[in-house]
C-alpha positions in Angstrom: 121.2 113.6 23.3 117.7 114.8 23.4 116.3 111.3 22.7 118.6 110.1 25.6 117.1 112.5 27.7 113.6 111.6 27.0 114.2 108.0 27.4 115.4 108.4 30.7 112.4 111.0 31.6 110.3 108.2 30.6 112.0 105.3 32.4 112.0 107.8 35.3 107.8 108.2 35.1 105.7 106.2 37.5 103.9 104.4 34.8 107.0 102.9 33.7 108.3 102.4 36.8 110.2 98.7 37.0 109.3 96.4 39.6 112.7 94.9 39.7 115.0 96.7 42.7 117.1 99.9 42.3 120.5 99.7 41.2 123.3 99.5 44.6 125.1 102.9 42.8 121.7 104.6 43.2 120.8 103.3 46.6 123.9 104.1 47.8 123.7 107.9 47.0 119.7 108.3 47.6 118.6 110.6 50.0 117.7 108.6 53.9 113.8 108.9 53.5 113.5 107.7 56.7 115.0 110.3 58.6 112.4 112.3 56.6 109.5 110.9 57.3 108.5 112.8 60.5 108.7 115.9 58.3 106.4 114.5 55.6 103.2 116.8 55.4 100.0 115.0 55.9 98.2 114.9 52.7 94.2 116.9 53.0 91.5 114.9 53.2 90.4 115.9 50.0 92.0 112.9 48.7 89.5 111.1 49.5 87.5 112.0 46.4 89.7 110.0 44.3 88.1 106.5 42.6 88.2 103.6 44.7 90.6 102.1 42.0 92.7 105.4 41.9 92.8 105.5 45.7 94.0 101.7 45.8 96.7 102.1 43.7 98.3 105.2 45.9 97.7 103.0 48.7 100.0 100.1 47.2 102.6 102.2 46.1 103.1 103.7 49.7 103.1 100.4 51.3 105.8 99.3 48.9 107.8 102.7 49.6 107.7 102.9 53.3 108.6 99.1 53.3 112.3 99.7 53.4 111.8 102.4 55.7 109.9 100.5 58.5 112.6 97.9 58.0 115.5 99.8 58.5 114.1 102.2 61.0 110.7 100.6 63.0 111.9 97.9 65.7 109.5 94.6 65.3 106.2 94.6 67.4 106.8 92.7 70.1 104.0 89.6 69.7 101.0 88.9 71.5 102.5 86.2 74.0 105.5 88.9 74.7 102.7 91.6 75.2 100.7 90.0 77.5 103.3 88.9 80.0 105.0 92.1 80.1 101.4 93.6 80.7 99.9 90.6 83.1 101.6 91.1 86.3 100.6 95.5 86.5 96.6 93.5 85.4 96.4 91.5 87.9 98.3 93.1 91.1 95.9 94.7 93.7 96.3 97.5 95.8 95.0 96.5 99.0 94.2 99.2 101.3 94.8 98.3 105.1 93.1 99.9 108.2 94.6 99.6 111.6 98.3 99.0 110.7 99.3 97.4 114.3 101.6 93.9 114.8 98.8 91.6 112.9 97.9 94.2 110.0 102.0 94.5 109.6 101.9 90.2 109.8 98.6 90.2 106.8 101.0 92.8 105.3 103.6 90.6 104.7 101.8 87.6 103.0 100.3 90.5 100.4 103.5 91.7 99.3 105.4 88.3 98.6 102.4 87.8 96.1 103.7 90.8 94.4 100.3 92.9 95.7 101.0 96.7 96.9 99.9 97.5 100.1 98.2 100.8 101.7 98.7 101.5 105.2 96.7 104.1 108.0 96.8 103.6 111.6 96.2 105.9 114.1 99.8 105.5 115.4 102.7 107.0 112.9 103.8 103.9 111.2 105.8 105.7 108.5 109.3 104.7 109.3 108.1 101.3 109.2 106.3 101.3 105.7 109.2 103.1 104.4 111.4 100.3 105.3 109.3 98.1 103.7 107.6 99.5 100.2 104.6 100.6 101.9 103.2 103.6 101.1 101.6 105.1 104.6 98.6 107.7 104.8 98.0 109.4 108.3 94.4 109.5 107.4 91.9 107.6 106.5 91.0 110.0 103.7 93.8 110.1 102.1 93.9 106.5 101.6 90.6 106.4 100.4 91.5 108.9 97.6 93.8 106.7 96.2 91.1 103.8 96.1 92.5 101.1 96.4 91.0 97.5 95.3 90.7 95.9 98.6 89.8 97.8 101.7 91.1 95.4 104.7 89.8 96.6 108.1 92.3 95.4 110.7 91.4 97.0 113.3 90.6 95.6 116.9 86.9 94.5 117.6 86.2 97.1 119.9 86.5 100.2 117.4 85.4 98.1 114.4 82.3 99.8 114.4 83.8 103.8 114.4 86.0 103.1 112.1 83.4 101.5 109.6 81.5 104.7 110.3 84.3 106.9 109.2 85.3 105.6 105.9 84.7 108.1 103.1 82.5 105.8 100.8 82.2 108.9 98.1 86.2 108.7 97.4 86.1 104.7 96.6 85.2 103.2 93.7 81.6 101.8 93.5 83.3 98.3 92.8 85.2 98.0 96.0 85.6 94.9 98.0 85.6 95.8 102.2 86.9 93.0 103.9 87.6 92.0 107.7 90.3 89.6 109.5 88.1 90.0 112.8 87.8 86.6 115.1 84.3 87.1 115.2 82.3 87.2 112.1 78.3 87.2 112.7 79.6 91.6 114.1 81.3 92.5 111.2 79.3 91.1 108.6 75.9 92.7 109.5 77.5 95.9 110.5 79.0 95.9 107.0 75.9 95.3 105.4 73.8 98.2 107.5 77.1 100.4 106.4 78.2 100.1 103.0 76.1 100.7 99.9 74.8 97.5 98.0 77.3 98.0 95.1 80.1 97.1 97.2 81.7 93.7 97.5 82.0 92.1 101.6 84.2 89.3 102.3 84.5 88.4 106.0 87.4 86.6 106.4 89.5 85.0 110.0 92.8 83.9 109.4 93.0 81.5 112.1 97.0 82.1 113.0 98.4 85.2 113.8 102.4 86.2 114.1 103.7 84.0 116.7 101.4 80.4 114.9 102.4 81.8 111.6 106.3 83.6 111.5 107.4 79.9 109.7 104.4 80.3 107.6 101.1 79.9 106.5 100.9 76.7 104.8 98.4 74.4 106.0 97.2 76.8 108.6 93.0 77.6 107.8 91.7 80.4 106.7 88.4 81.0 107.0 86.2 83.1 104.2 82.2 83.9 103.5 81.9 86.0 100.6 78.6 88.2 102.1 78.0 89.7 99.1 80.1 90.2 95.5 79.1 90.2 92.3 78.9 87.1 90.3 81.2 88.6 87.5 83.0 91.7 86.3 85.4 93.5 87.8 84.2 93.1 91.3 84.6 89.0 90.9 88.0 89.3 89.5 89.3 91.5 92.5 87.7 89.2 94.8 89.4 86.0 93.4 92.3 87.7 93.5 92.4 88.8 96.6 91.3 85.5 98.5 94.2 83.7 96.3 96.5 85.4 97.9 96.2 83.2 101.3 95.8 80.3 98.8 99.2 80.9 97.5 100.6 81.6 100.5 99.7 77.6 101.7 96.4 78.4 103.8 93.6 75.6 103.8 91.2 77.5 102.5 87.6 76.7 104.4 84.5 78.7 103.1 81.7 78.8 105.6 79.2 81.2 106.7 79.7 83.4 109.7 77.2 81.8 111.9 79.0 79.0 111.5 82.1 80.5 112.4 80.8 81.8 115.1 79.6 79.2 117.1 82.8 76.3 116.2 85.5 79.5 116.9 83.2 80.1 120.6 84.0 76.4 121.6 87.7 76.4 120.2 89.6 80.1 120.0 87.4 81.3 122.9 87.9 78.5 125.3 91.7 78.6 124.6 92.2 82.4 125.5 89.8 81.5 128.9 92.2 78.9 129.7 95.1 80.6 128.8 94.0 83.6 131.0 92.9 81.5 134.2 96.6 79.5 133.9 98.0 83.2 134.0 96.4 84.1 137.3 97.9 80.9 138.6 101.0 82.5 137.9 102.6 79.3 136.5 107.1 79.2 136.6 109.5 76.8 134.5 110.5 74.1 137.0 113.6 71.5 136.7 111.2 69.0 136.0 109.3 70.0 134.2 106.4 67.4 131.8 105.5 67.7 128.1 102.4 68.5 129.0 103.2 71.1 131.6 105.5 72.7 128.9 102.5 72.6 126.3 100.6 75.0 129.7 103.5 77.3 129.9 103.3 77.8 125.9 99.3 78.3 125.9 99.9 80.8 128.7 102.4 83.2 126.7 100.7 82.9 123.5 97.4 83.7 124.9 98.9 86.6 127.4 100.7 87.9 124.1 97.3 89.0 122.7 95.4 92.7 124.0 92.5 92.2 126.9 90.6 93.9 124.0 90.9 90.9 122.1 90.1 88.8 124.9 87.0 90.6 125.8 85.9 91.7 122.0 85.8 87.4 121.9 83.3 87.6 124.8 81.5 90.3 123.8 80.9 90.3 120.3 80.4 86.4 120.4 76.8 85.0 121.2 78.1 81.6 121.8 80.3 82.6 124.4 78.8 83.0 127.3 77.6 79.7 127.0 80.5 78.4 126.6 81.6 80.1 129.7 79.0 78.4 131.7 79.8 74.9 130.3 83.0 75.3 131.3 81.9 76.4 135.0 79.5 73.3 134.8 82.7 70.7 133.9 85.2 72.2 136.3 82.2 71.6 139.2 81.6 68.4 137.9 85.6 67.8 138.1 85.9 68.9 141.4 82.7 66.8 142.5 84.4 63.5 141.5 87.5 63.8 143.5 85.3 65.2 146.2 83.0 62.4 146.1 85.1 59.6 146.2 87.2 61.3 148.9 84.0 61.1 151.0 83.9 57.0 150.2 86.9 56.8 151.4 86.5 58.3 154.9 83.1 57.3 155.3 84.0 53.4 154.7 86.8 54.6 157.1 85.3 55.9 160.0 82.1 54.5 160.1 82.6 50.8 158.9 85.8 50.6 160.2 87.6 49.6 157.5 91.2 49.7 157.2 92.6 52.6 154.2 94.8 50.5 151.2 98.4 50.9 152.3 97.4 51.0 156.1 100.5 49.7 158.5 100.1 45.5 158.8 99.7 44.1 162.3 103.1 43.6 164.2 105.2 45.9 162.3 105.9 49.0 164.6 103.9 51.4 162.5 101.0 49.2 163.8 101.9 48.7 167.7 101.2 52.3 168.0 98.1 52.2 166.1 94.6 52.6 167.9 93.8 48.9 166.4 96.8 47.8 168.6 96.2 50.2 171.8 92.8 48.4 171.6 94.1 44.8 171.4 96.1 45.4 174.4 93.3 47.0 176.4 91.6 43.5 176.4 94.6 42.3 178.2 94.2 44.3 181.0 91.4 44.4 184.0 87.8 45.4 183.0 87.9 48.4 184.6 90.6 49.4 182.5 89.5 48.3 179.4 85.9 50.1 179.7 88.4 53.5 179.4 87.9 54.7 176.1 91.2 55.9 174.1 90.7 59.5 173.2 92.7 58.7 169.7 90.8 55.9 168.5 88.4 57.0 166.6 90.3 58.6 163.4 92.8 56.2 161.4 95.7 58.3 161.4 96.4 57.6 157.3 93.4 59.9 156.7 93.5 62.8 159.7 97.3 63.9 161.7 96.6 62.7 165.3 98.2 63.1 168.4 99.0 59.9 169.6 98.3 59.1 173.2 
């Protein structure tokens, strides 16, 4: 019995310990190491004086003990490719941070969102209700926004009030990494007012979307959008946010057209400018549907409403804020007095041939029909007829063809 005994003490001893697996029998009536292992005491660190060889060996035998145990209890790491889609959309979303939340920052809004960007809302007018409605998280102050610093701080505000609201962003609460951007329609203002503003670590994009909600509401694609990246790092984190951000309107459909501000400036003078001027003179004109109305008379009508839709601010912040408008202004004075001298001039012609070489207008009445025996020509004709003392009378209707001037006739 005793020799039994020690035999099994001995089979039982780690140095005679058999690789082969344990018996089912045992298994099954084992004690659950697993649910044990939480409680397991953390062994001191004073086994690290053991011999490398002595140290490797302990290490071995854990690994071979716990394997069951992480089988049976861990769930399988999830792998890399799993990992990094689960993690890429949180990476790479923004959180764009919108000043001046009125009908076009709401429309910008809109385009942010469907590329799964959040957006950040403050406008002087309580917007709430409307950002609740649509997963926008609205601040009633600037400040508050800026504490939450955002990755993208959009000013959307008019151009009359670009400049105060510049002024009153609380640069200390944003990150030094931030991108500032614009969606002004002029460019050559923002961009050096955000370069006198804004310390030299932060990003500037000046960007003009060149559509607004009534071009745009089936869309953006293939409408332009105009970007000049002032100033942004060439890589790091301030690149990334950048790319990101003008990808948005990429994604969306835009035709994406980099060019500077200057540029902008003069091409959107002879083209936005000179639409809102006509737009604005058609409106005085005060310009009603009609029952027959022309394609092109339709097209007038449109260009009046879309252009009317838009603030006076806008109107005038194009004028203003724009040093290629007033010349554009006085080109267009210049080509309507040019207009008005051609019909003018050859309406003189006309009369002059008229009245002082006597030459009949085109369409004049022919000689005999009745149109023509009561024309001066034919009082004349007559007069030859009749005795020289009547004919030296002269008619006080002849001189004036009366297809140019309403006469009295005698």
């Amino acid at each position: 019995m005793a020799s039994s005994l020690s035999r099994s003490a001995s089979h039982g001893s780690p140095a005679a310990a058999s690789p082969t697996p344990t018996p089912s029998l045992l298994r099954r009536f084992s004690p659950d190491f697993c649910a044990l292992a939480a409680l397991r005491p953390i062994r001191p660190a004073a086994s690290s004086a053991k011999s490398p060889r002595d140290a490797t060996t302990s290490t071995e035998q854990e690994q071979q003990l716990a394997a069951p145990c992480r089988g049976a209890c861990e769930e399988p790491p999830p792998s890399p490719s799993a990992s990094s889609t689960m993690d890429a959309p949180d990476s790479a979303a923004l959180r764009v941070g919108i000043i001046g939340f009125g009908n076009f920052g709401q429309f910008i809004a809109g385009g942010i969102q469907r590329q799964g960007h959040a957006v950040l809302a403050t406008s002087r007018s309580d917007c709430s209700d409307y950002c609740a409605a649509h997963g926008i998280r609205f601040f009633r102050s600037l400040e508050a926004l800026c504490e939450e610093q955002p990755d993208v701080l959009l000013v959307c505000s008019s151009i009359l009030s670009t400049e105060s609201v510049v002024r009153a962003i609380p640069l200390a609460k944003l990150r030094p990494d931030t991108i500032v951007a614009d969606v002004l329609s002029v460019k050559q203002f923002p961009r050096n007012l955000l370069l006198e503003i804004l310390p030299p670590e932060f990003g500037i994009v000046c960007t003009h979307p060149m559509f607004g909600p009534e071009s745009g509401k089936h869309g953006w694609s293939n409408l332009p959008f105009v970007y000049d990246k002032v100033r942004v790092a060439e890589e790091g984190a301030q690149k990334a946010k950048c790319d990101r951000f003008l990808s948005i309107f990429e994604q969306e459909g835009c035709r994406m057209v980099e060019m500077s501000c200057a540029e902008h400036d003069r091409h959107a003078a002879g083209s936005q400018f000179i639409t809102h001027t006509i737009g604005r003179v058609l409106a005085q004109l005060n310009l009603q549907s009609t029952p027959i109305n022309t394609k092109g008379y339709e097209t007038l009508l449109q260009l009046t409403e879309n252009t009317v839709s838009d603030s006076f601010d806008l109107y005038y912040g194009l004028f203003m804020y724009n040093v290629n408008a007033t010349e554009q202004m006085d080109k267009l004075d210049r080509a309507f007095e040019k207009v008005k001298q051609m019909l003018y001039g050859r309406l003189h012609g006309v009369l002059r041939k008229q009245i002082v070489e006597r030459v009949p207008m085109p369409g004049a009445p022919l000689l005999g029909s009745r149109e023509a025996k009561d024309s001066p020509a034919a009082s004349r004709e007559e007069m030859k007829h009749l005795s020289p003392r009547v004919a030296d009378v002269p008619s006080p209707c002849h001189t004036f063809s009366p297809v140019a001037f309403s006469t009295v006739k005698c």
